[in-house]
C-alpha positions, 0 to 999 in steps of 0.5 A: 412637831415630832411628825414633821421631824421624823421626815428628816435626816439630822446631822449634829443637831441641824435638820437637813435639807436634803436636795437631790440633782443630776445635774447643777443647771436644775438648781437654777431658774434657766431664764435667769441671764445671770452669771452662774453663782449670781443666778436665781434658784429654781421656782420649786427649790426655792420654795421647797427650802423655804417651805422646809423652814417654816415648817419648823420652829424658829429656833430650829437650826438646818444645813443644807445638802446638795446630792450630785453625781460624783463628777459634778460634785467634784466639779469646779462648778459644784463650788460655786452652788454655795456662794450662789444659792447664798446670793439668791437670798441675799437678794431675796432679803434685799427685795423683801426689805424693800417691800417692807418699807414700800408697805410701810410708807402705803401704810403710813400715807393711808393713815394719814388720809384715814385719820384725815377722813376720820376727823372730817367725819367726826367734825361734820357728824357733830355740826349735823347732829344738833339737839332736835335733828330730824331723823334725815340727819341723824343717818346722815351724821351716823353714815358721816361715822361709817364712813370715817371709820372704814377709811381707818380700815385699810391703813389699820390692816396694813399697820397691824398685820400685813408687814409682820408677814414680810418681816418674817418672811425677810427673817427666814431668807437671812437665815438660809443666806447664812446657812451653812451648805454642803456640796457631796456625791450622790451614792 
C-alpha cells in the first residue's frame, strides 16, 4: 500500500485529498437548481473523493483540501464549500440506505418465491419419482430440481453478496459527511 500512499500529501497523520479550482462553481454539478450549500458535486469530484478512499484501508483517516484563488478562498462563498460538500453526502447516504433496504425487501420477496418454487419442486419431484419410473419421469422429476433450485439463485446472490456493497459504499459516504475540510488559497 505504500505505493498508493506515496502519491499524497499528509498532514498529522490524515491522508489529504487535495482538489485544485479556480473557481467554486466547478465543485459543483451546474444542472443542479439547488441552492448553493445544498448543491450536488461534480460528477468527477464526487468520484474522485470517493475514489480516494477506497483506494486506502478502512481505518485510513483523510481531511479534505479545497485550493482557490486567494479572492475566492476569502469569499463569503468559499465558507459555504464545507457545509455543502457535507450535505452532498449526507444525502448521499440517505440515498444509499434506501437503496439498501429496497434491495433488502427484492431480496427477501425473491426468498420468499424461490423457496415457495423450491418446495413445489421438491414436492412435485418426489410424487413423480415412484420406484420403477420410466425414465421420462425421472428427467422430469430431475429438471422439477433444477428448476427449484435456480429460483433460489437470484434471492440467494442478492442476500449474500449484493447488499454488502451498498453497505459499504454507505459507510464510506458517512465518512466523508464528517470529514474534516479546509477551505485555503492556492499559492
Amino acid at each position: 500500500m505504500t505505493e498508493i500512499e506515496s502519491l499524497y500529501k499528509k498532514e498529522n497523520g490524515k491522508v489529504l485529498i487535495e482538489i485544485k479550482l479556480s473557481s467554486i462553481i466547478q465543485l459543483f454539478n451546474s444542472f443542479d437548481p439547488a441552492p448553493f450549500h445544498e448543491k450536488q458535486l461534480d460528477s468527477d469530484a464526487d468520484k474522485y473523493i470517493v475514489d480516494t478512499i477506497r483506494d486506502f484501508p478502512k481505518n485510513t483517516q483523510f481531511k479534505i483540501v479545497v485550493h482557490l484563488p486567494r479572492e475566492l478562498a476569502l469569499s463569503d462563498q468559499a465558507a459555504t464549500i464545507k457545509p455543502a460538500i457535507h450535505n452532498h453526502y449526507r444525502y448521499m447516504c440517505l440515498v444509499t440506505g434506501r437503496k439498501f433496504r429496497q434491495m433488502v425487501k427484492y431480496g427477501r420477496d425473491s426468498l420468499i418465491i424461490g423457496l415457495s418454487l423450491l418446495i413445489f419442486a421438491l414436492v412435485a419431484r418426489q410424487l413423480i419419482l415412484k420406484p420403477g419410473a420410466p425414465f421420462l419421469a425421472q428427467v422430469l422429476a430431475d429438471a422439477f430440481l433444477i428448476i427449484g433450485w435456480v429460483a433460489m439463485w437470484e434471492p440467494a446472490t442478492v442476500l449474500l453478496y449484493q447488499l454488502w456493497p451498498i453497505l459499504k459504499e454507505q459507510n464510506i459516504y458517512n465518512r466523508i459527511s464528517e470529514m474534516e475540510i479546509e477551505v485555503i488559497p492556492s499559492s
